[in-house]
N, CA, C and O atoms as CSV, one atom per row, in Angstrom:
chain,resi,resn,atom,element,x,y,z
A,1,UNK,N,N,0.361,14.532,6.436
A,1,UNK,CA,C,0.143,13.111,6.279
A,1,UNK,C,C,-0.870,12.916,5.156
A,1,UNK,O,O,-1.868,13.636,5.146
A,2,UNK,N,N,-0.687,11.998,4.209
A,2,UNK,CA,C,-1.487,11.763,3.184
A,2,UNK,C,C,-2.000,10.469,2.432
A,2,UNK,O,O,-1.522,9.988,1.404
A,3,UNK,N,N,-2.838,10.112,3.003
A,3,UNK,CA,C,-3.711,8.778,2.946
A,3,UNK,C,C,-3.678,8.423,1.376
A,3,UNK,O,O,-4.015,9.150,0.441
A,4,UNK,N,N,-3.113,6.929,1.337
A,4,UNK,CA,C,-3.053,6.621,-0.082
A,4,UNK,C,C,-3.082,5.119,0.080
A,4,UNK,O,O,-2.395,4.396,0.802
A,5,UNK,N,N,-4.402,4.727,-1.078
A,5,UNK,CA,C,-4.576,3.341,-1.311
A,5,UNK,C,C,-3.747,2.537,-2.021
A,5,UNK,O,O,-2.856,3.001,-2.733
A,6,UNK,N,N,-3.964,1.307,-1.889
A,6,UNK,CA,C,-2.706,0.544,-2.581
A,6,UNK,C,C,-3.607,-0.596,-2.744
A,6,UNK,O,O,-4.591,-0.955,-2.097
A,7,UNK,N,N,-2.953,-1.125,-3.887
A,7,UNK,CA,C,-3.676,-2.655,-4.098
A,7,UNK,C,C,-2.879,-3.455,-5.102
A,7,UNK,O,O,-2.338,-3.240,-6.187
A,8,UNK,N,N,-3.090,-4.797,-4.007
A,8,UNK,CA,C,-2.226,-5.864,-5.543
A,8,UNK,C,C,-2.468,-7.223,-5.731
A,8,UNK,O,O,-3.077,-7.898,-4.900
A,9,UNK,N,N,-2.094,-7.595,-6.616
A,9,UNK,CA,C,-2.202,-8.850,-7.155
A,9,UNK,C,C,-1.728,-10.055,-7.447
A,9,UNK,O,O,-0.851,-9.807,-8.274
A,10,UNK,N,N,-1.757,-11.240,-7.284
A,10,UNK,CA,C,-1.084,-12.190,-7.668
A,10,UNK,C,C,-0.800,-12.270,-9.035
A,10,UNK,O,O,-1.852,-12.195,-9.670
A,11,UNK,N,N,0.240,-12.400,-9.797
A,11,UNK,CA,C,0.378,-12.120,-11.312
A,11,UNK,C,C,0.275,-13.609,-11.635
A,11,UNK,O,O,1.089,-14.463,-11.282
A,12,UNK,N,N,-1.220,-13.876,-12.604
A,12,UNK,CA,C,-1.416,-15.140,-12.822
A,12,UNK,C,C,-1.076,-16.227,-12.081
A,12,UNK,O,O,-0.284,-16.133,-11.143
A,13,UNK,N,N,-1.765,-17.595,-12.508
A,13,UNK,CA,C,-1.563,-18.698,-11.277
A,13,UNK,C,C,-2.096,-18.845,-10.617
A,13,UNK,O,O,-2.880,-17.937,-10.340
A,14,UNK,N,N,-2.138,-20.398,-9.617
A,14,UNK,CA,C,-2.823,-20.256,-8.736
A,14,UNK,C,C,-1.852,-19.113,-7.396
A,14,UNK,O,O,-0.677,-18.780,-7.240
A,15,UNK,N,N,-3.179,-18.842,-6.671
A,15,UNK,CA,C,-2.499,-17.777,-5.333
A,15,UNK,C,C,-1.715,-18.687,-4.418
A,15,UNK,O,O,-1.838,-19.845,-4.018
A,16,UNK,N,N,-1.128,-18.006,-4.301
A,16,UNK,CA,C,-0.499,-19.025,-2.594
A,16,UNK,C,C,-1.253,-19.571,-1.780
A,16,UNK,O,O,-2.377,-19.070,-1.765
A,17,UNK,N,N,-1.072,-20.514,-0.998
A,17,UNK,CA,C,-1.666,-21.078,-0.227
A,17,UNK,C,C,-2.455,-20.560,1.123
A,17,UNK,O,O,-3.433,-20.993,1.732
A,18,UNK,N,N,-1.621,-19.489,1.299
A,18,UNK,CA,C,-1.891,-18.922,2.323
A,18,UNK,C,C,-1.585,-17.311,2.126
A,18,UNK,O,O,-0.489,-16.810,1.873
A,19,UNK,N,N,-2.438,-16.853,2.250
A,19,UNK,CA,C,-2.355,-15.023,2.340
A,19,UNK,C,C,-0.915,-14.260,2.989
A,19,UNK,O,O,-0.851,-14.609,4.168
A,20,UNK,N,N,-0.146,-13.662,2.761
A,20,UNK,CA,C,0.888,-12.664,3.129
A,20,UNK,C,C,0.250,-12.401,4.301
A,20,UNK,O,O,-0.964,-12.604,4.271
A,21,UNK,N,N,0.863,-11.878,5.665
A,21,UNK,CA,C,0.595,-11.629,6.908
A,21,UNK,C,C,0.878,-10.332,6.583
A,21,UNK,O,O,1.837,-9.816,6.010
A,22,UNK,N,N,-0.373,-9.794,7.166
A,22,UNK,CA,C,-0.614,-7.865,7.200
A,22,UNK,C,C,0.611,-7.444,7.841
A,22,UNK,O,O,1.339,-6.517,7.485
A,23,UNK,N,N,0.810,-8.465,9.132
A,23,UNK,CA,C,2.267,-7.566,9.865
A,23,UNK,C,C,3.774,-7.901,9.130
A,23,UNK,O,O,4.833,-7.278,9.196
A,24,UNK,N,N,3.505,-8.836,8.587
A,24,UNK,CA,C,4.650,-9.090,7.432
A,24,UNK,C,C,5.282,-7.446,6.409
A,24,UNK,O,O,6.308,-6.765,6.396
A,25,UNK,N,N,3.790,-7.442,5.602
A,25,UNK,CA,C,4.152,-6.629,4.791
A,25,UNK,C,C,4.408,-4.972,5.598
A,25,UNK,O,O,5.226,-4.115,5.264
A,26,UNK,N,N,3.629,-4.932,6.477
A,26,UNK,CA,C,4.011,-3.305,7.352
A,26,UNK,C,C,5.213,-3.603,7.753
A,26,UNK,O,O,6.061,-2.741,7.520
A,27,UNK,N,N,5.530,-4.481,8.245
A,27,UNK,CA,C,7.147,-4.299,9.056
A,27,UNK,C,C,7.821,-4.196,7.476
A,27,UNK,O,O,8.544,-3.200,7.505
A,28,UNK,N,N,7.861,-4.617,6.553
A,28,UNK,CA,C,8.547,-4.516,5.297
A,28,UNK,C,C,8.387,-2.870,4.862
A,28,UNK,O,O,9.289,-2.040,4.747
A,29,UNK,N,N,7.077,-2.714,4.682
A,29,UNK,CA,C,7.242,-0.906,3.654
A,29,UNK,C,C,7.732,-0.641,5.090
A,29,UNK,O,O,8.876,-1.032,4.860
A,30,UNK,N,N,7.764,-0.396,5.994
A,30,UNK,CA,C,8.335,0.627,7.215
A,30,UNK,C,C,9.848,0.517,6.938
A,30,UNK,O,O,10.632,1.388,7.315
A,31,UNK,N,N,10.226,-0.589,6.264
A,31,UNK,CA,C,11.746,-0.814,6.561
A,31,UNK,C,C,12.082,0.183,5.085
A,31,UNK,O,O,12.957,1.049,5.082
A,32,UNK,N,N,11.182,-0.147,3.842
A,32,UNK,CA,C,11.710,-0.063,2.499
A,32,UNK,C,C,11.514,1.155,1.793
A,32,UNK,O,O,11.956,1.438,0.680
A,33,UNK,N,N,10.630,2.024,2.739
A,33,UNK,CA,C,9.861,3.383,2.239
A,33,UNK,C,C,11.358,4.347,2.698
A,33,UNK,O,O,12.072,4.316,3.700
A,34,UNK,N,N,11.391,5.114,1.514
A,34,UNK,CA,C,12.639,6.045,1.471
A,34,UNK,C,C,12.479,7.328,2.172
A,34,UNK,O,O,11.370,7.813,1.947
A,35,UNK,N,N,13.199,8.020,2.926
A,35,UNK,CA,C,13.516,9.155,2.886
A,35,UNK,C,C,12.905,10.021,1.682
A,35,UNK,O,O,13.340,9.763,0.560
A,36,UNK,N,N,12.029,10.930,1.800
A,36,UNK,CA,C,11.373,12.200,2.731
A,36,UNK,C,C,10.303,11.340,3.152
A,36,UNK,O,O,10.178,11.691,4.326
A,37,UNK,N,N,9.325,10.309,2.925
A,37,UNK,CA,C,8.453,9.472,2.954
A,37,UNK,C,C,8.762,8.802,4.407
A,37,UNK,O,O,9.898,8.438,4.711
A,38,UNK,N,N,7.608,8.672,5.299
A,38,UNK,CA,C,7.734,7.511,6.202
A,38,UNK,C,C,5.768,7.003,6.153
A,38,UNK,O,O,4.746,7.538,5.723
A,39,UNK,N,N,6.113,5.687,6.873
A,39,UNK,CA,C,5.127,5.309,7.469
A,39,UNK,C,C,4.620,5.856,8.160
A,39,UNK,O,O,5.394,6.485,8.880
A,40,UNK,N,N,3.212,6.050,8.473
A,40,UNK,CA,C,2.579,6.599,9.901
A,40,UNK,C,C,2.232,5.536,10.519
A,40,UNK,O,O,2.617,5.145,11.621
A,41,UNK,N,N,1.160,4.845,9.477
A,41,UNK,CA,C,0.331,3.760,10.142
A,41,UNK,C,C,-0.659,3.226,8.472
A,41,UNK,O,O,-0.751,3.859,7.420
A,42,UNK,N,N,-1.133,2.133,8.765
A,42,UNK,CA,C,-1.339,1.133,7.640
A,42,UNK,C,C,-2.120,-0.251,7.767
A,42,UNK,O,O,-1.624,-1.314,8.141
A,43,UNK,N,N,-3.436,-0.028,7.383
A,43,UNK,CA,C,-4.477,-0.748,7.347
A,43,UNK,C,C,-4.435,-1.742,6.201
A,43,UNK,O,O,-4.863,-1.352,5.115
A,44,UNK,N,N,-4.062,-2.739,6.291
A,44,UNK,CA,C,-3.685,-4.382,5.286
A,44,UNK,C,C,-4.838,-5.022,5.414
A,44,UNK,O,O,-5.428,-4.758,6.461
A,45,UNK,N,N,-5.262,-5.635,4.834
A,45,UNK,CA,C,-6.067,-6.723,4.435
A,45,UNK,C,C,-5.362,-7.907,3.402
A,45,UNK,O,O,-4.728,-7.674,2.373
A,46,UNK,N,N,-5.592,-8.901,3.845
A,46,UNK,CA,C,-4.872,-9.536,2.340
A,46,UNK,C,C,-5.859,-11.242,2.480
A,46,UNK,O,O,-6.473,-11.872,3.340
A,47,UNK,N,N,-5.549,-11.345,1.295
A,47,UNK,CA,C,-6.377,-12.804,0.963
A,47,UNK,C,C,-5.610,-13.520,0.121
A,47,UNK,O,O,-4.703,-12.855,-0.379
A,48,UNK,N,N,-5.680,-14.986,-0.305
A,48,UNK,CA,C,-4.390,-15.484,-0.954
A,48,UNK,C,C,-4.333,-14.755,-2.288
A,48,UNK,O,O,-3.219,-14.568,-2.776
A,49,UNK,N,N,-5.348,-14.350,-2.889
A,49,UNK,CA,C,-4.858,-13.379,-4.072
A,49,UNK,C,C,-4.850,-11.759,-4.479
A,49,UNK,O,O,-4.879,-11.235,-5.592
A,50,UNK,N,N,-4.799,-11.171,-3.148
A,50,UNK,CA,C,-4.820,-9.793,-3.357
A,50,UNK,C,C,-4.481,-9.086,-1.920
A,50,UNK,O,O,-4.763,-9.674,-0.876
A,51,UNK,N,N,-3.923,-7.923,-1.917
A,51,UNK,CA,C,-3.513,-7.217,-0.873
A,51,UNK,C,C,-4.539,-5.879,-1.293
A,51,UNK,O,O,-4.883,-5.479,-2.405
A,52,UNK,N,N,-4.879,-5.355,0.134
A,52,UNK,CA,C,-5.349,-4.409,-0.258
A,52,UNK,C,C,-5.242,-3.273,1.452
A,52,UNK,O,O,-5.766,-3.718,2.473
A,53,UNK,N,N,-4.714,-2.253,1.466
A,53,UNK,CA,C,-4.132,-1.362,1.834
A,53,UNK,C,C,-4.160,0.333,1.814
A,53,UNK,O,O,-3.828,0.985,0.824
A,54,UNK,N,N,-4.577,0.872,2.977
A,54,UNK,CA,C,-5.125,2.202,3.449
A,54,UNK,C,C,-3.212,2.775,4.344
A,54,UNK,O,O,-2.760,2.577,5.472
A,55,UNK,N,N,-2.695,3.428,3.220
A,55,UNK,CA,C,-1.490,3.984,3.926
A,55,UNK,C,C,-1.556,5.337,4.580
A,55,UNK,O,O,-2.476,6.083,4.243
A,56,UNK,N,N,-0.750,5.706,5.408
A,56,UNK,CA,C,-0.755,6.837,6.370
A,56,UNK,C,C,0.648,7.364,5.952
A,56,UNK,O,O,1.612,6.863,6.531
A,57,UNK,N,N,0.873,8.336,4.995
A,57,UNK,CA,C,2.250,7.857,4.823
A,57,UNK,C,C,2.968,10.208,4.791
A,57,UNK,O,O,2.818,11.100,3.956
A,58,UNK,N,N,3.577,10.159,6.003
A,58,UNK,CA,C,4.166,11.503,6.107
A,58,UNK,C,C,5.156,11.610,4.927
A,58,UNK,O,O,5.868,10.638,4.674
A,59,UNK,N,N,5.242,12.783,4.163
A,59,UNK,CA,C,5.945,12.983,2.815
A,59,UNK,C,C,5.973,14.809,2.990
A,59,UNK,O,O,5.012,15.471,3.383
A,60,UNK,N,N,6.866,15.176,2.725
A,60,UNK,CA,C,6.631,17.128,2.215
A,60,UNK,C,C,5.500,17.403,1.333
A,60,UNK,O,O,4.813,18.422,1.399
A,61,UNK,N,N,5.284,16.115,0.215
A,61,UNK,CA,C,4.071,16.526,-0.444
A,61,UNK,C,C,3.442,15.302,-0.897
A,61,UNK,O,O,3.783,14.143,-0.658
A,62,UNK,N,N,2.233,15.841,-1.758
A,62,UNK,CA,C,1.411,14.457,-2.023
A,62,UNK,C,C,2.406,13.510,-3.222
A,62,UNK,O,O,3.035,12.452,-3.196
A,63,UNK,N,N,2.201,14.266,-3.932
A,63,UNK,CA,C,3.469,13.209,-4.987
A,63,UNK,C,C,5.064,12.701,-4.475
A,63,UNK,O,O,5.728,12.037,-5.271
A,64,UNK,N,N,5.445,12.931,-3.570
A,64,UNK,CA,C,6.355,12.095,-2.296
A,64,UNK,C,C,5.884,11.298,-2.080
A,64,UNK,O,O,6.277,10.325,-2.725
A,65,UNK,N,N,5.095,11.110,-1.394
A,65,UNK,CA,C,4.148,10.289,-0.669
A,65,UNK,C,C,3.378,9.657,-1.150
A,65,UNK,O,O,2.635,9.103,-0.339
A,66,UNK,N,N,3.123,9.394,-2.501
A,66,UNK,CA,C,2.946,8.085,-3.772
A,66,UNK,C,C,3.629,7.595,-4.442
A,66,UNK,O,O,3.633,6.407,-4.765
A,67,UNK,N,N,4.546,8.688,-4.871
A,67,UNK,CA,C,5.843,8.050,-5.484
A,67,UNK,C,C,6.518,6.985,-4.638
A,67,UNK,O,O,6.633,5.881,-5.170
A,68,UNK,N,N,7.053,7.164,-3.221
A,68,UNK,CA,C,7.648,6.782,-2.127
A,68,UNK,C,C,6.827,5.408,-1.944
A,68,UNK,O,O,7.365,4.393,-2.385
A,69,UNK,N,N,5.532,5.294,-1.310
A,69,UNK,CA,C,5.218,4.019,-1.107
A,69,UNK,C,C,4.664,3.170,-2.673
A,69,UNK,O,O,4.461,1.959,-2.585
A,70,UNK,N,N,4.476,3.768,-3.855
A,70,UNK,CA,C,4.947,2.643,-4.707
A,70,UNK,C,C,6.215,2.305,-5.065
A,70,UNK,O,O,6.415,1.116,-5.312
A,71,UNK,N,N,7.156,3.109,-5.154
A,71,UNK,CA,C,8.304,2.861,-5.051
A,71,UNK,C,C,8.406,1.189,-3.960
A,71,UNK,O,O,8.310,0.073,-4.470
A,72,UNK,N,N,8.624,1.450,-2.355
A,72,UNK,CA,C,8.642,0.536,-1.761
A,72,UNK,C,C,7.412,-0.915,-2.329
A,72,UNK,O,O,7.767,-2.082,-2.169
A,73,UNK,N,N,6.370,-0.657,-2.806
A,73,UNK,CA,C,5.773,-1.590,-3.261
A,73,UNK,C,C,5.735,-2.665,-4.085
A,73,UNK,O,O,5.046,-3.683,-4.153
A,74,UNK,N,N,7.234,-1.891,-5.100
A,74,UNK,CA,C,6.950,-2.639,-6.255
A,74,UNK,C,C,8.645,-3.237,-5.792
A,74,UNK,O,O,9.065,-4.157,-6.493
A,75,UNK,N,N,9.471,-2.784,-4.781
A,75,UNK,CA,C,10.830,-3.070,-4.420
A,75,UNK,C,C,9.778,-4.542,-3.411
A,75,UNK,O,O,10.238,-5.670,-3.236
A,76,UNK,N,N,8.661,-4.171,-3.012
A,76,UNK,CA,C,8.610,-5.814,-2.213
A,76,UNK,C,C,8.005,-7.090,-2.890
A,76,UNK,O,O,7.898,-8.267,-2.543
A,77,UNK,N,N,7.433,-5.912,-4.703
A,77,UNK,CA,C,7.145,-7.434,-5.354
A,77,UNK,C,C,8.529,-8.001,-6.564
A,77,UNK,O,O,8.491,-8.310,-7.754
A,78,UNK,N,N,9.749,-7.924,-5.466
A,78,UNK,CA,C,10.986,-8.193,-6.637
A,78,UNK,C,C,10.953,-9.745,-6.154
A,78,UNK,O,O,10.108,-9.992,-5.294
A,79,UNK,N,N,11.495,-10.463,-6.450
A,79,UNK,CA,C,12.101,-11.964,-6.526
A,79,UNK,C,C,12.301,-11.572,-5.263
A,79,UNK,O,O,11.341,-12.018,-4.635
A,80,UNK,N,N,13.000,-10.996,-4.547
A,80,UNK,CA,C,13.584,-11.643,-2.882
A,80,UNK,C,C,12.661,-10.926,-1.928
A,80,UNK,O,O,12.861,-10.886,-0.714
A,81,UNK,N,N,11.522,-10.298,-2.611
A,81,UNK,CA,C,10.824,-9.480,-1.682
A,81,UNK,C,C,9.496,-10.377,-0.909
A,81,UNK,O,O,9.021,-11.366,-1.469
A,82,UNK,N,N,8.978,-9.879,0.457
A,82,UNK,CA,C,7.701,-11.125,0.335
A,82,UNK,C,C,6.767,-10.945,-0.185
A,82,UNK,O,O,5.787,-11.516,0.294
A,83,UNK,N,N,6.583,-10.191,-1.256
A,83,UNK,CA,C,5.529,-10.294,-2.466
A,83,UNK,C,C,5.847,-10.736,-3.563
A,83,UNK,O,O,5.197,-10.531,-4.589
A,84,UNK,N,N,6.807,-11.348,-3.498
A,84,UNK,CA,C,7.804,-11.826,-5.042
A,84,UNK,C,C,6.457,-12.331,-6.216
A,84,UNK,O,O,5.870,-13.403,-6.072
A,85,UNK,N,N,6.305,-11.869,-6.749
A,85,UNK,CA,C,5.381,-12.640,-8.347
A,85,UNK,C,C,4.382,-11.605,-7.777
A,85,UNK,O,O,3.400,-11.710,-8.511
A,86,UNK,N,N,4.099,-10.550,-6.735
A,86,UNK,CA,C,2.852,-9.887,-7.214
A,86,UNK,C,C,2.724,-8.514,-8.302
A,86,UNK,O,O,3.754,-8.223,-8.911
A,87,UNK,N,N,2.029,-8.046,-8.440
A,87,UNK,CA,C,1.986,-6.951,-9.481
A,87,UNK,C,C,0.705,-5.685,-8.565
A,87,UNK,O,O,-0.438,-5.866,-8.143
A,88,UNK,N,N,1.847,-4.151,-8.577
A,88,UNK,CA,C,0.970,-3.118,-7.919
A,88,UNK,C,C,-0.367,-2.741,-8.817
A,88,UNK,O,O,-0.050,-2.299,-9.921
A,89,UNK,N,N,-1.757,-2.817,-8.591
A,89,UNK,CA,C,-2.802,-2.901,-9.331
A,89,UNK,C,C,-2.740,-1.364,-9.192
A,89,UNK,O,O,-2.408,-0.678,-10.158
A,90,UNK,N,N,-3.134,-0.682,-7.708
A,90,UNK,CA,C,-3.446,1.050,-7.564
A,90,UNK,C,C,-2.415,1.646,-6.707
A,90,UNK,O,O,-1.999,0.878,-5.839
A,91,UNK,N,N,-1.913,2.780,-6.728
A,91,UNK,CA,C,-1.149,3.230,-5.535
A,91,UNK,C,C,-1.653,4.647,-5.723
A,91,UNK,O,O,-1.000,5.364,-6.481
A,92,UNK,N,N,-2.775,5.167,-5.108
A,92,UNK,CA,C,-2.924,6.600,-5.231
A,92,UNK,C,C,-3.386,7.047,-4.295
A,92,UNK,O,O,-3.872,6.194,-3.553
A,93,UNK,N,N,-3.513,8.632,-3.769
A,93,UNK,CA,C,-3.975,9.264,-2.933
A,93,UNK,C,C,-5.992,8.731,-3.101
A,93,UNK,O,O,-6.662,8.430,-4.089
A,94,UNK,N,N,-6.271,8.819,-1.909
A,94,UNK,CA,C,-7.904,8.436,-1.520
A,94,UNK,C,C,-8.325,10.069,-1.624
A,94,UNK,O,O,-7.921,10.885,-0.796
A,95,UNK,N,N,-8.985,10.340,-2.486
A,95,UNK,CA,C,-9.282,11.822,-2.787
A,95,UNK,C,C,-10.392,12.081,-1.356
A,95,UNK,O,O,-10.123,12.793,-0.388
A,96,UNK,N,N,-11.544,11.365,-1.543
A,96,UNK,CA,C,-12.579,11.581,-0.586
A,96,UNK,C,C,-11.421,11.696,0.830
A,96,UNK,O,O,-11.150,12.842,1.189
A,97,UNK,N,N,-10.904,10.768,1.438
A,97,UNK,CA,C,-10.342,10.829,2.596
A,97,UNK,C,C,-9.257,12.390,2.548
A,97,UNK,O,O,-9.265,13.132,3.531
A,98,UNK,N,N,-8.538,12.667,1.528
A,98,UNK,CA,C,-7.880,13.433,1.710
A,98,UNK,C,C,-8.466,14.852,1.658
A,98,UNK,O,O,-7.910,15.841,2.135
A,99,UNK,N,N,-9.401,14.844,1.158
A,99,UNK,CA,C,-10.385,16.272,1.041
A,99,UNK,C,C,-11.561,16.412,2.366
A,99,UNK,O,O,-12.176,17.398,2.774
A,100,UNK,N,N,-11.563,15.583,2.627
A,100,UNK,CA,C,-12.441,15.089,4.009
A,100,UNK,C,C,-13.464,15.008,4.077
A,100,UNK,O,O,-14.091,15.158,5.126
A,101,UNK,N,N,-14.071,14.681,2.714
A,101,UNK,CA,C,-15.020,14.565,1.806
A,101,UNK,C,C,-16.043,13.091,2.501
A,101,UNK,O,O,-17.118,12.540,2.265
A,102,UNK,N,N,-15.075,12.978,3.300
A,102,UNK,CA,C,-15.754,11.316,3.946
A,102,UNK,C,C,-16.355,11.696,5.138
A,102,UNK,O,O,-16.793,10.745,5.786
A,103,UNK,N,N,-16.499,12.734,5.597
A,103,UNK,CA,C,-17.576,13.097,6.508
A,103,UNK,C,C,-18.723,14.053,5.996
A,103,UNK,O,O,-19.176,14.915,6.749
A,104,UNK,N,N,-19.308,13.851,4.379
A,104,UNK,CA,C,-20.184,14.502,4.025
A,104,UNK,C,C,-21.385,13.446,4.117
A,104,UNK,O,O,-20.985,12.306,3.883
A,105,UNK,N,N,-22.688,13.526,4.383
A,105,UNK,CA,C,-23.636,12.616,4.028
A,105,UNK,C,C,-23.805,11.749,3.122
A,105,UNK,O,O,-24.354,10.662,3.301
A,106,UNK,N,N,-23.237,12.253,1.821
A,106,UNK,CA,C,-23.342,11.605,0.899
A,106,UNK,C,C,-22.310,10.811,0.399
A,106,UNK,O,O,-22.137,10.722,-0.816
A,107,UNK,N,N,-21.598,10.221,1.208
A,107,UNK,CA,C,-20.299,9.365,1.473
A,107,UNK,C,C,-21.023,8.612,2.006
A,107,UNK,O,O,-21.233,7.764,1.139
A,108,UNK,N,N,-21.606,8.318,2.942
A,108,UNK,CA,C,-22.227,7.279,3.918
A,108,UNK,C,C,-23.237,6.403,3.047
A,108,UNK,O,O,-23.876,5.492,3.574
């Protein structure tokens, strides 16, 4: 399993009125994330102009498992997707989390 951040943006304009629903967009990548790639689990935050996102995402390897959920990311900011008009800012592995680097002192 390999923890990878994600983040995005409203592409110019004002933001929507109202923020994307966290369970919106998880029930979406769960549906849109391809084969070797799945969901595990997925920490959303979102505000009317930005999503921002801690993925859990099982893959054979790390570049699966970024490729795969930007892949699905940028398939949910198409015209019929419910991110239509956003733009993927980051989609990468969390080095500290994946090295486990986040239980050293000097993380805190």
């Amino acid at each position: 399993m390999y923890v990878i951040r994600v983040r995005l943006e409203t592409a110019g304009g004002p933001p929507p009125a109202r923020p994307v629903a966290a369970a919106t967009v998880r029930d979406a990548l769960e549906r849109v994330l391809r084969e070797p790639a799945r969901l595990d689990h997925a920490r959303i935050r979102t505000t009317p102009g930005a999503l921002d996102a801690v993925a859990f995402v099982s893959a054979p390897g790390l570049l699966a498992a970024e490729a795969g959920l930007r892949a699905a990311c940028v398939e949910l900011s198409h015209a019929q997707g419910p991110l239509a008009g956003w733009l993927l800012r980051h989609c990468e592995a969390d080095s500290w989390l994946a090295l486990g680097l986040h239980e050293q002192p000097t993380y805190r």
